[in-house]
C-alpha positions as CSV (number, residue, x, y, z in Angstrom):
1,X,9.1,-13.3,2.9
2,X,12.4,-14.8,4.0
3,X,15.0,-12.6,5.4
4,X,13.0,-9.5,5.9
5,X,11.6,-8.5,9.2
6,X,7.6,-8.7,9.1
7,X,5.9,-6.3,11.5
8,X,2.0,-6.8,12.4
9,X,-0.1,-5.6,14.5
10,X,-2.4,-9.6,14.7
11,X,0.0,-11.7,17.0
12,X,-1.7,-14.9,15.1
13,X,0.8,-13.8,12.4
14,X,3.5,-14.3,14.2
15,X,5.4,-11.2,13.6
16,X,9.2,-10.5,14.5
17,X,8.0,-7.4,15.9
18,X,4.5,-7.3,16.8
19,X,3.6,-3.0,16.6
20,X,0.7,-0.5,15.9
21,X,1.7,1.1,12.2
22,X,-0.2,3.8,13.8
23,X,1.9,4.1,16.6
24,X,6.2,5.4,15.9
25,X,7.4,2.5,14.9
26,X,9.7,0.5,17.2
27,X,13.0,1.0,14.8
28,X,16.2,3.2,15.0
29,X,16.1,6.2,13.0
30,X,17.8,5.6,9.5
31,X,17.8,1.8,10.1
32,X,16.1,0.6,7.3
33,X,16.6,-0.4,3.8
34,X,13.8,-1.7,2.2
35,X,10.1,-1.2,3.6
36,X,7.3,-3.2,1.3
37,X,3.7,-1.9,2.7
38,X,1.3,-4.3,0.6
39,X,-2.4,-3.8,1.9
40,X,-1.4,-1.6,4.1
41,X,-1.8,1.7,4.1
42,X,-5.5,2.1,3.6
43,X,-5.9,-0.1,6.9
44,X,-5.6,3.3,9.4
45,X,-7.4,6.4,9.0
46,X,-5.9,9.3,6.7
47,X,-4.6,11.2,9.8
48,X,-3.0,8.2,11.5
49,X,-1.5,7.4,7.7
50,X,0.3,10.6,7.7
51,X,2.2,10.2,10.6
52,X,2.8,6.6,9.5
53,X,4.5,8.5,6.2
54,X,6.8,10.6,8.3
55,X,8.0,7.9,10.5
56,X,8.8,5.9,7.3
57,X,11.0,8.8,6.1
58,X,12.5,8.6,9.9
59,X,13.6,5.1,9.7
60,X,14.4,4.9,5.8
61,X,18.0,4.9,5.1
62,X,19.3,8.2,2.9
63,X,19.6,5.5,-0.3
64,X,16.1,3.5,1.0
65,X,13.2,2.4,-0.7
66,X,9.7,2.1,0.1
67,X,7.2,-0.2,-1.9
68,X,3.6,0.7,-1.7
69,X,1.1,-1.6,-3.3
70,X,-2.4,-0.3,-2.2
71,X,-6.2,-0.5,-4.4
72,X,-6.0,2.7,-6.7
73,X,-9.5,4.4,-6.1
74,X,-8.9,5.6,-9.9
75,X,-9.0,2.2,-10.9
76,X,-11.5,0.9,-9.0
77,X,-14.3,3.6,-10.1
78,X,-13.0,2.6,-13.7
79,X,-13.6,-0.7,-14.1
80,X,-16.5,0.4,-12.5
81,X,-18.3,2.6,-14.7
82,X,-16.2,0.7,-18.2
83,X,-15.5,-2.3,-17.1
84,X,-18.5,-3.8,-14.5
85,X,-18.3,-7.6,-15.2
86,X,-14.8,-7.4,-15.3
87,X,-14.6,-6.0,-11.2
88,X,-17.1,-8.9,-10.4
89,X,-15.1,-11.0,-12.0
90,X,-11.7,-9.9,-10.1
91,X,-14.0,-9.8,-7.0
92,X,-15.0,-13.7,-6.7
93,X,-11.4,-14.4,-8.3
94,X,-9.3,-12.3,-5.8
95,X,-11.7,-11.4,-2.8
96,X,-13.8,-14.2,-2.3
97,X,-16.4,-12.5,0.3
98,X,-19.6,-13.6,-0.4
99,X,-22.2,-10.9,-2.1
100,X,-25.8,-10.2,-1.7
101,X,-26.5,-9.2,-5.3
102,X,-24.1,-9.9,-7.4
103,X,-23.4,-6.3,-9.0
104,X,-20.5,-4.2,-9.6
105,X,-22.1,-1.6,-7.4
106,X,-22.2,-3.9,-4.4
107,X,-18.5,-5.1,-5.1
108,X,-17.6,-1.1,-4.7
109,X,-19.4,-0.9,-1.3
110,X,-18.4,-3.9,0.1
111,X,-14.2,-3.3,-1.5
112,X,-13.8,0.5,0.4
113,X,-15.5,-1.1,3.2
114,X,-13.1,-3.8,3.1
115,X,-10.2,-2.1,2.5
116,X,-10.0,0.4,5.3
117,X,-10.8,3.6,6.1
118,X,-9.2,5.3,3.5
119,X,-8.7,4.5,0.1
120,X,-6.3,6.7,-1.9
121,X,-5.7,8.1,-5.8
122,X,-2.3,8.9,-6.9
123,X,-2.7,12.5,-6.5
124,X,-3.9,12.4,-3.0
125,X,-0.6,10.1,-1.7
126,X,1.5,11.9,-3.4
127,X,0.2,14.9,-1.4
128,X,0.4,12.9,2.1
129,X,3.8,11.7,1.3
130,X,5.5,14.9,-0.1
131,X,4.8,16.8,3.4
132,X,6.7,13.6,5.0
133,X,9.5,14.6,3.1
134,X,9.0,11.4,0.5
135,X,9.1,11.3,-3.4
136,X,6.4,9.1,-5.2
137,X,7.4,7.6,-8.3
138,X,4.5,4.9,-9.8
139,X,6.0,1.8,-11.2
140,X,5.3,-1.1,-13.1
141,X,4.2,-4.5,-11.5
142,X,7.3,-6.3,-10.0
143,X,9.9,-3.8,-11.5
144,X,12.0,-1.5,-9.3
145,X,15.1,0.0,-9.6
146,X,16.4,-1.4,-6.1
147,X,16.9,-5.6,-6.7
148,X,15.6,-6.1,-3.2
149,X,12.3,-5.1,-4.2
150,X,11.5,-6.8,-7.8
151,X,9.4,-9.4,-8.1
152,X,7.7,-9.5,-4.9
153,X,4.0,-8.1,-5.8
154,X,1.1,-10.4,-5.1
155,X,-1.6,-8.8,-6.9
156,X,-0.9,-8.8,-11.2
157,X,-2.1,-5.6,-12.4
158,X,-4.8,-7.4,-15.0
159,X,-6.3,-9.2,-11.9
160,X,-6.7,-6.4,-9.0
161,X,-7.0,-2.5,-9.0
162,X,-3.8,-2.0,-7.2
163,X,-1.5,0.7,-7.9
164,X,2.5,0.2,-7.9
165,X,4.5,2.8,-6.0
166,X,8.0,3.4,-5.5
167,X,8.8,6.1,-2.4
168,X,12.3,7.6,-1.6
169,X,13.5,10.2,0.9
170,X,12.8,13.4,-0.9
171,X,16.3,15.0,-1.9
172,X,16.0,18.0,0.2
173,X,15.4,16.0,3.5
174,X,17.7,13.5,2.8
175,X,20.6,15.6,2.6
């Protein structure tokens, strides 16, 4: 996106810092205004994700932001077991990768496959991002109460399974 900083880990991306979100990221403490994490988070493993969490909260400004946009496991296993043709559907629409046979259960395996290792619900981020000293708050597609950070989701929420999140430096760590 133009005028933000993108940091990847695939050189072919051409980041303007290439680093390891599993590794402390390469930023000064308290640096940071914004942070948008879109597909990102359920790349590293659960343990690695937690550390990732805290060194957010390091280099998030007192007044920062952090958007999360990540597949909601809740909403996956619901279309799932309601909504079956609709997750095929959203599947050759939005994924693309081929499938064997065709079925709903298939697009499950193949999607938390795809996705990473981990593949959260509300409840369980919320837990991982509390002990980094961060307050969850779910919010609607494109809407945020900092301007920096509206209208920038890729995924509408009646075409994916994603799940809008809006983190903050919790208020007794922040002060």
């Amino acid at each position: 996106m133009p005028g933000w900083v993108h940091l990847d880990i695939d050189p072919a991306t051409r980041p303007d810092i290439l680093a390891d979100i599993s590794a402390p990221l390469p930023l000064p403490d308290r640096s940071v205004e914004c942070l948008l994490c879109e597909e990102v988070i359920t790349q590293i493993p659960l343990d690695a994700a937690q550390r990732f969490m805290h060194d957010c909260r390091r280099v998030l400004r007192p007044d920062g932001v952090m958007r999360v946009l990540m597949p909601d496991l809740r909403r996956l296993v619901t279309a799932y077991l309601d909504n079956p043709q609709w997750l095929i559907e959203i599947w050759r629409e939005q994924v693309g990768l081929p499938l064997v046979t065709g079925t709903a259960a298939e697009v499950v395996n193949v999607g938390m496959r795809a996705v990473g290792p981990f593949v959260y619900d509300l409840e369980t981020f919320v837990v991982l991002t509390s002990r980094a000293g961060l307050d969850v708050r779910q919010v609607a597609y494109n809407e945020s109460s900092h301007p920096a950070m509206r209208n920038i989701d890729l995924r509408r929420p009646d075409r994916s399974v994603s799940i809008y999140l809006e983190l903050r430096p919790s208020e007794a760590v922040a002060g």
